[in-house]
Phi, psi and omega in degrees: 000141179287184184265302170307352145304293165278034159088016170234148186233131167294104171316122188266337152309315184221028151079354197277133195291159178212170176244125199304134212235142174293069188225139185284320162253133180211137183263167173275142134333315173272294212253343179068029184257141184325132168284150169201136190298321195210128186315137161318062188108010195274338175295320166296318156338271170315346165278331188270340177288323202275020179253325201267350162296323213262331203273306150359296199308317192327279163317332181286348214242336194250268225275137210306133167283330152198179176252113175242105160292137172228127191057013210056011183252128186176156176205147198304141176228164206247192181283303200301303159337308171290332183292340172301329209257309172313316159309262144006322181234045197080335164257095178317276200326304221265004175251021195249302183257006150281316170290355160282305184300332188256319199235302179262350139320281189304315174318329151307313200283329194287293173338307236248290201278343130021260185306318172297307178320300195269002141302284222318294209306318196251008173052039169285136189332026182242132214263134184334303199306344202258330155320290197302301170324293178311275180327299181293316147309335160304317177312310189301290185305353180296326196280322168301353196303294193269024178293261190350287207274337162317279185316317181294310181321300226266352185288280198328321169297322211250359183222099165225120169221032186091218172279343177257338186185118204210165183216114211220092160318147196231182189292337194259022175257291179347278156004287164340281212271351176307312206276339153262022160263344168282326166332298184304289217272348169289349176235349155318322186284335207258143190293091173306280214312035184243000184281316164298294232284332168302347184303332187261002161259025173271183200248324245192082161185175230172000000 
């Protein structure tokens, strides 16, 4: 049974259970911010983060991220690029764990919270539990999103040594990091309980 069944509604600021009161407008009882059975607006909401993410990825994926001078010598590399260069100069693990952190993170995540949207919309064949699933992963993996740009940060910081060695944020680090923060804020906006209320027109749930 939902919460919104037995006559309670969730604060979405401070979590306090409140009881469905005959008011057209009803406040939380504790912190006093407007009650709503379900966020406002939250599937479009979340379609306009995760579209302006997907237009985003392009450019994070083409245009180069950064730069590493050696000697006064160096040329812009792309993510992919680097992982190619990483490969190449033996080290399998960290181009192993840039391409992940980098390339099939995010992809998952566009891909993911996607798929969620348009099962909830479209009552598509998927059981709350395997939603419910989808979503905490999504969640889990998001936190892994800015290990690139951590690294680039801490390159940038820490090897500026002049004419012999230096590191330079590129335009696709920007990107980078815009496309996992509209990621972050497409599933803080999208509503799990819109994951129950699809439950009973699915065919297939438990």
């Amino acid at each position: 049974m939902r919460a919104i069944d037995a006559g309670i509604l969730v604060c979405s600021e401070c979590h306090q259970l409140n009881r469905i009161a005959p008011v057209e407008r009803q406040s939380c009882r504790r912190c006093g911010a407007r009650l709503h059975p379900r966020r406002p607006n939250s599937i479009v909401r979340t379609w306009a983060l995760l579209c302006a993410a997907a237009i985003l990825y392009i450019p994070a994926n083409l245009l180069p991220i950064m730069t590493v001078n050696l000697f006064g010598q160096g040329s812009p590399a792309t993510i992919m690029g680097g992982v190619i260069e990483l490969i190449h100069a033996g080290m399998l693990p960290i181009a192993l764990v840039v391409f992940v952190a980098s390339i099939l993170v995010p992809t998952l995540k566009l891909s993911g919270i996607a798929l969620l949207l348009f099962s909830v919309q479209r009552h598509q064949r998927l059981s709350a539990r395997q939603r419910i699933v989808m979503f905490r992963f999504i969640e889990w993996i998001g936190r892994w999103s800015m290990l690139d740009i951590f690294v680039i940060a801490i390159l940038v910081a820490l090897v500026s040594f002049g004419n012999l060695a230096s590191v330079e944020a590129g335009s696709g680090a920007m990107a980078f990091a815009a496309v996992v923060v509209l990621t972050m804020l497409a599933a803080l906006n999208f509503d799990p309980r819109l994951i129950w209320d699809n439950t009973d027109a699915d065919p297939a749930h438990d």
